[in-house]
C-alpha positions as CSV (number, residue, x, y, z in Angstrom):
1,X,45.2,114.8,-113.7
2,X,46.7,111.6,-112.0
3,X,48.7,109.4,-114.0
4,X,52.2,107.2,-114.0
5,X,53.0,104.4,-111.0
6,X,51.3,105.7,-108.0
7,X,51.6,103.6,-104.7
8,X,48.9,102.3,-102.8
9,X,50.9,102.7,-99.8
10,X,50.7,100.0,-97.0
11,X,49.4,101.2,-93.4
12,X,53.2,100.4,-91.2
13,X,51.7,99.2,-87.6
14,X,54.3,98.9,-84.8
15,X,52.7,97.6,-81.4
16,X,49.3,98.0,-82.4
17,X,49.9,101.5,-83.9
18,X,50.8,103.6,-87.1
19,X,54.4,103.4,-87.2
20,X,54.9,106.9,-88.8
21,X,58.4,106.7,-88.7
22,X,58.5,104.0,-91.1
23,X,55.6,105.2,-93.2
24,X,57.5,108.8,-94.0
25,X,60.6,107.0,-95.1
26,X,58.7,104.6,-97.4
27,X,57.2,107.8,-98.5
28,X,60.5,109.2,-98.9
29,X,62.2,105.9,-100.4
30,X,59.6,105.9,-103.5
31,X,59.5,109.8,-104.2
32,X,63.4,108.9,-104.8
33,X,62.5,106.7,-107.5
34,X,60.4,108.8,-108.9
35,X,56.8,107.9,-108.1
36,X,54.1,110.4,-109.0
37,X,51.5,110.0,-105.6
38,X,50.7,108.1,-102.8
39,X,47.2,106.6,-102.2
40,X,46.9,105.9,-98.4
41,X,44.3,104.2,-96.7
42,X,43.1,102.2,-99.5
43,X,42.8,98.2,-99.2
44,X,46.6,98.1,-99.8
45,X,46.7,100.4,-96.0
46,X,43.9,97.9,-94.7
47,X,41.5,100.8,-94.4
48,X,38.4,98.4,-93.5
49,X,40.5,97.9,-90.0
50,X,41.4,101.5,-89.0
51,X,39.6,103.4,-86.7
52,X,38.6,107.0,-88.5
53,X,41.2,108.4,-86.1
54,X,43.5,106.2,-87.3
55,X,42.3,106.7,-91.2
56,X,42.6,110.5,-90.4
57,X,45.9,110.1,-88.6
58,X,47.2,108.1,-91.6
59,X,46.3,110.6,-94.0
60,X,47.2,113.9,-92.2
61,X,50.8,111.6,-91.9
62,X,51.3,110.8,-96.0
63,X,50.4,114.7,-96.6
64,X,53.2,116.1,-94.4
65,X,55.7,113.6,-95.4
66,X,55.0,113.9,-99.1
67,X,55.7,117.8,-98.8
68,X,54.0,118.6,-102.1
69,X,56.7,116.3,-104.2
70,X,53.7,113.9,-105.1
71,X,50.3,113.9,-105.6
72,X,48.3,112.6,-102.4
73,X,44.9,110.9,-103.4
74,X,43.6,109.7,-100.0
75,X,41.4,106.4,-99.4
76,X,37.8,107.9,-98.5
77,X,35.7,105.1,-99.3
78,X,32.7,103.5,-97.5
79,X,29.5,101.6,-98.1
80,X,27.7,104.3,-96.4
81,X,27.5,107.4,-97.9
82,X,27.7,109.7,-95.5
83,X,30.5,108.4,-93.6
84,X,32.5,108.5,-97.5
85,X,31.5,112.5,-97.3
86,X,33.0,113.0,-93.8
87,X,36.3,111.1,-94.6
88,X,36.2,113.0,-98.0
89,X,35.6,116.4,-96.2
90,X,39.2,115.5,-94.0
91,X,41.2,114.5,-96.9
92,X,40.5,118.0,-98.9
93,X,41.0,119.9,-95.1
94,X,44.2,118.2,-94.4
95,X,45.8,119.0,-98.5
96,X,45.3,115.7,-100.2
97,X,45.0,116.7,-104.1
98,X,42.0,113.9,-104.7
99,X,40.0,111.1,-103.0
100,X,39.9,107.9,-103.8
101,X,36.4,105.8,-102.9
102,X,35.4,102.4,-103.5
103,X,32.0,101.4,-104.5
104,X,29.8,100.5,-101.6
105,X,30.7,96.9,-100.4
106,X,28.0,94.5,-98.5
107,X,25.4,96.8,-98.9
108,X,25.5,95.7,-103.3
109,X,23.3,98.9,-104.7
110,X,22.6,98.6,-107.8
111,X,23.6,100.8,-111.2
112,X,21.3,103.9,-110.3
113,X,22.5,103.4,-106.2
114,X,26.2,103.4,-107.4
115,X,25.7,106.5,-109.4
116,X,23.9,108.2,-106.6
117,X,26.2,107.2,-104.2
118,X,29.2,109.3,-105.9
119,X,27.2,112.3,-107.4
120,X,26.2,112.6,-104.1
121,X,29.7,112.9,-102.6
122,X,31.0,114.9,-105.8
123,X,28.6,117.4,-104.8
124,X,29.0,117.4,-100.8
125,X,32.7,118.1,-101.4
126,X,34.6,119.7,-104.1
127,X,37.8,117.7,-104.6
128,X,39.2,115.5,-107.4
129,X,37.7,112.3,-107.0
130,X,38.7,108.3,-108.8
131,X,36.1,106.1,-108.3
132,X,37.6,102.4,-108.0
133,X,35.7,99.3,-109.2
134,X,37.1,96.6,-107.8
135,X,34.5,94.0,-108.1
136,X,36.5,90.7,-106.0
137,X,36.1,93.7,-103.4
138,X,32.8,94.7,-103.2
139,X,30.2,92.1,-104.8
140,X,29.5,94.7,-107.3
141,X,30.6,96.0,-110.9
142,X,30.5,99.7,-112.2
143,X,29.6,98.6,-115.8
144,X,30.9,101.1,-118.6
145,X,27.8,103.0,-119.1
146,X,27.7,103.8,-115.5
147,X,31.4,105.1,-115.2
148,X,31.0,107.4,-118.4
149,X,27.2,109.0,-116.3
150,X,30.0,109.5,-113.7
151,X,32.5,111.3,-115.6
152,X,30.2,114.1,-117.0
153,X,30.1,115.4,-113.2
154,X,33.1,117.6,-113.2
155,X,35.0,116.9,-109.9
156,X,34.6,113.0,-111.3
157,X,37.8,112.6,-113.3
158,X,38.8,109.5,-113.5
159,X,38.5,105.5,-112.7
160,X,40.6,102.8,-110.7
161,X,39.6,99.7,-112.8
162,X,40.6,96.4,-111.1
163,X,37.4,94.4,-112.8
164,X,40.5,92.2,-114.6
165,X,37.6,92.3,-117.7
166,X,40.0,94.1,-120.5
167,X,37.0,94.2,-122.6
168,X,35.2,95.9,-120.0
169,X,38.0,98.5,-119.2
170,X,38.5,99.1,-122.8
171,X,35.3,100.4,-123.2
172,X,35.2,102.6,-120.1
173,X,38.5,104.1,-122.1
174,X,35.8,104.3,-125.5
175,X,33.5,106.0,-123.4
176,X,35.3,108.4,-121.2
177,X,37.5,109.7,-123.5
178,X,41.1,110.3,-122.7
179,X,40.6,113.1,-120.6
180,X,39.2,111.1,-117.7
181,X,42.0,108.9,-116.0
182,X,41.7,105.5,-116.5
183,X,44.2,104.0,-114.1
184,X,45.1,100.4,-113.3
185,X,44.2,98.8,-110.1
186,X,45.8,95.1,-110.9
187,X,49.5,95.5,-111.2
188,X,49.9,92.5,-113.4
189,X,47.3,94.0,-115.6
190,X,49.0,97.4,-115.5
191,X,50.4,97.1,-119.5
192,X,47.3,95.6,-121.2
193,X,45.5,98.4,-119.4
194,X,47.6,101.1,-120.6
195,X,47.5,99.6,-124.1
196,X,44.0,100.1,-124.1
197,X,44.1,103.9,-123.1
198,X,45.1,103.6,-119.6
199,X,47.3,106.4,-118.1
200,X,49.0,104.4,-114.8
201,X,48.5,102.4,-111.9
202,X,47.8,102.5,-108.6
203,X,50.5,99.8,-107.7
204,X,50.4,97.8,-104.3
205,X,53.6,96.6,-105.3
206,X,55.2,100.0,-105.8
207,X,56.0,100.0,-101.9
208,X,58.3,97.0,-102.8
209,X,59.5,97.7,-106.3
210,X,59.0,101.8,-107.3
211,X,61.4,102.1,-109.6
212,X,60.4,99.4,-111.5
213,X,56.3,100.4,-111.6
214,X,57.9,103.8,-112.3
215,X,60.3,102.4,-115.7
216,X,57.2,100.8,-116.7
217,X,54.7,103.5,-116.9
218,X,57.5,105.8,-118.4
219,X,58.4,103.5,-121.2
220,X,54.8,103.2,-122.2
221,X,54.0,106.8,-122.1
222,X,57.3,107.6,-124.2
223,X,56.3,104.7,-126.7
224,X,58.8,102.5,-125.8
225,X,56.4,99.6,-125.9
226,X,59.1,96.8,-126.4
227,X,61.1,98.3,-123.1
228,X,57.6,98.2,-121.6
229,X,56.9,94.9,-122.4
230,X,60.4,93.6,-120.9
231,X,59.6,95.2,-117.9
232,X,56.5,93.3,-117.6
233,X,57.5,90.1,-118.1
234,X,60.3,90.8,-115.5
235,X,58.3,91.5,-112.8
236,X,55.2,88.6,-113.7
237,X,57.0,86.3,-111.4
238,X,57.3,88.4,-108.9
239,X,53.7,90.0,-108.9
240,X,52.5,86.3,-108.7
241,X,54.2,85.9,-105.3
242,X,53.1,89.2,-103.8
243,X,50.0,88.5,-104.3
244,X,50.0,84.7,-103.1
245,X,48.1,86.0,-100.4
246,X,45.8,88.5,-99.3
247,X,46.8,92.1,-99.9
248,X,48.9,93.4,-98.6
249,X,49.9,90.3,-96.5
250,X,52.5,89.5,-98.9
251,X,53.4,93.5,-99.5
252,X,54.3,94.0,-95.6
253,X,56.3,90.9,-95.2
254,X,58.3,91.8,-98.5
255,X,59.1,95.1,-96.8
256,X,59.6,93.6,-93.8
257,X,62.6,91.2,-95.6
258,X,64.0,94.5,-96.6
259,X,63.9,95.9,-92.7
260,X,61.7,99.0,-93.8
261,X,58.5,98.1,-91.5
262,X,57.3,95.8,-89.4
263,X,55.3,92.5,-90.9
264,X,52.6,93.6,-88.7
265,X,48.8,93.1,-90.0
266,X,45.5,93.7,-88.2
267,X,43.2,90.9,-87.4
268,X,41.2,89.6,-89.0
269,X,44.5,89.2,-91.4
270,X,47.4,87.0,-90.4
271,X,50.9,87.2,-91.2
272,X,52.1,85.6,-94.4
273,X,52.4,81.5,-94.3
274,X,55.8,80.2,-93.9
275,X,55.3,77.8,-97.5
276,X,54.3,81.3,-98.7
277,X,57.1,83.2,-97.1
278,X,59.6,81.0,-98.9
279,X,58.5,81.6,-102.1
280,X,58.3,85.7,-101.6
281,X,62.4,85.4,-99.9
282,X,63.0,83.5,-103.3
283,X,61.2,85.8,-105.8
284,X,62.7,88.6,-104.0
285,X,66.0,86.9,-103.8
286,X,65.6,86.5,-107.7
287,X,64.8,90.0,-108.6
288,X,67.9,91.8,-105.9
289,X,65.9,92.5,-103.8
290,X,66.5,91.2,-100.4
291,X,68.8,93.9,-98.4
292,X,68.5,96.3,-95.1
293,X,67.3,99.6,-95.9
């Protein structure tokens, strides 16, 4: 259902608001390389700092720009349940095509409370919906055996694995089968993922570089696994500096070299470190990609 480089699209803030200016021509900017969906309000859009105004203003924003040219899986997670069925309810009213929800952070349920927590969700609201494990995150792991309970509920269909345990996402693939999306939520990890039965990414540096997350899910799913492989090893520099930082500390002020937003982050996040910011102008300078929009 949701496959190829999909971009975990950054939250543009401009004087302490959404800059939706900026956000619809980033939309605009990657749907012209060829993306196939957006995922706003996900860790990459700083969700944990937006008011649920704001989270319901930044979805509502991605669906009108996007204008049915890409799939719109909307950031709906929390670590309380309910509140995950209320953002969930907006996303389907406002025309997003699926929900994305993390596992319940802080509150660290265990297996059965994990499963509960999206059956319970799956059944309050009937949209597509990718769990995402994301363990760094959250203080918590989906294991395998968990996910596959998940994907036998119907509007379950498909995983954002950012565990960085290959063996572990390799089995959720054994499990699920390939009709349940498997998609990669660690952009360096995106090619060993897909090797193992992965279908895409959900790219925090596709805001930066879309055409390149976009060649490399391509030559994959073609078979061109040498061409894949090339595209990797390309961009493994640069995915080391964009992520020197925080996310999406590094993502904004990358964007923000190019003149497409402002470098603007919500507390308790800072702006990217000048030793830091060096690097990033020198990666980006590497790769061709320092320029004004």
């Amino acid at each position: 259902m949701f496959n190829g480089a999909i971009v975990a699209l950054v939250t543009p803030f401009r004087n302490g608001a959404i800059d939706g200016k900026a956000l619809g021509e980033l939309i605009d900017r990657c749907i012209s390389d060829g993306v196939s969906g957006f995922v706003p309000c996900g860790s990459t859009g700083e969700s944990a700092t937006l008011s649920h105004d704001e989270h319901k203003e930044a979805v509502d924003l991605t669906v009108k720009a996007v204008k049915g040219r890409a799939k719109v899986i909307a950031g709906t997670g929390s670590n309380n349940t309910l509140e995950a069925i209320e953002l969930t309810r907006h996303a389907k009213d406002a025309g997003a095509d699926g929900a994305l929800l993390i596992s319940p952070y802080y509150n660290k349920p265990t297996q059965p409370g994990i499963f509960r927590h999206y059956e319970t969700i799956a059944n309050a609201v009937d949209l597509p919906i990718i769990v995402y494990n994301i363990p760094g995150r959250t203080a918590s792991n989906i294991l395998p055996e968990t996910i596959a309970r998940m994907a036998e509920i119907d509007n379950i269909v498909g995983v954002k694995e950012a565990s960085g345990n290959l063996q572990q996402i390799a089995e959720v693939a054994r499990l699920c089968g390939p009709d349940f999306d498997l998609i990669s939520g660690d952009d360096a990890l995106t090619l060993p993922i897909l090797a193992v039965g992965g279908c895409g990414a959900i790219s925090a540096s596709a805001n930066v570089i879309p055409r390149e997350m976009v060649e490399l899910c391509r030559a994959w799913d073609v078979g061109e696994s040498k061409r894949a492989l090339e595209i990797h090893q390309k961009l493994l520099p640069l995915w080391s500096v964009l992520f020197l930082e925080t996310n999406p500390i590094p993502i904004k002020a990358a964007l923000h070299l190019q003149g497409r937003i402002s470098d603007e982050v919500r507390m308790p996040l800072t702006k990217m470190t000048a030793p830091n910011l060096e690097k990033l102008q020198l990666a980006m300078k590497d790769h061709g990609l320092l320029y004004v929009k």
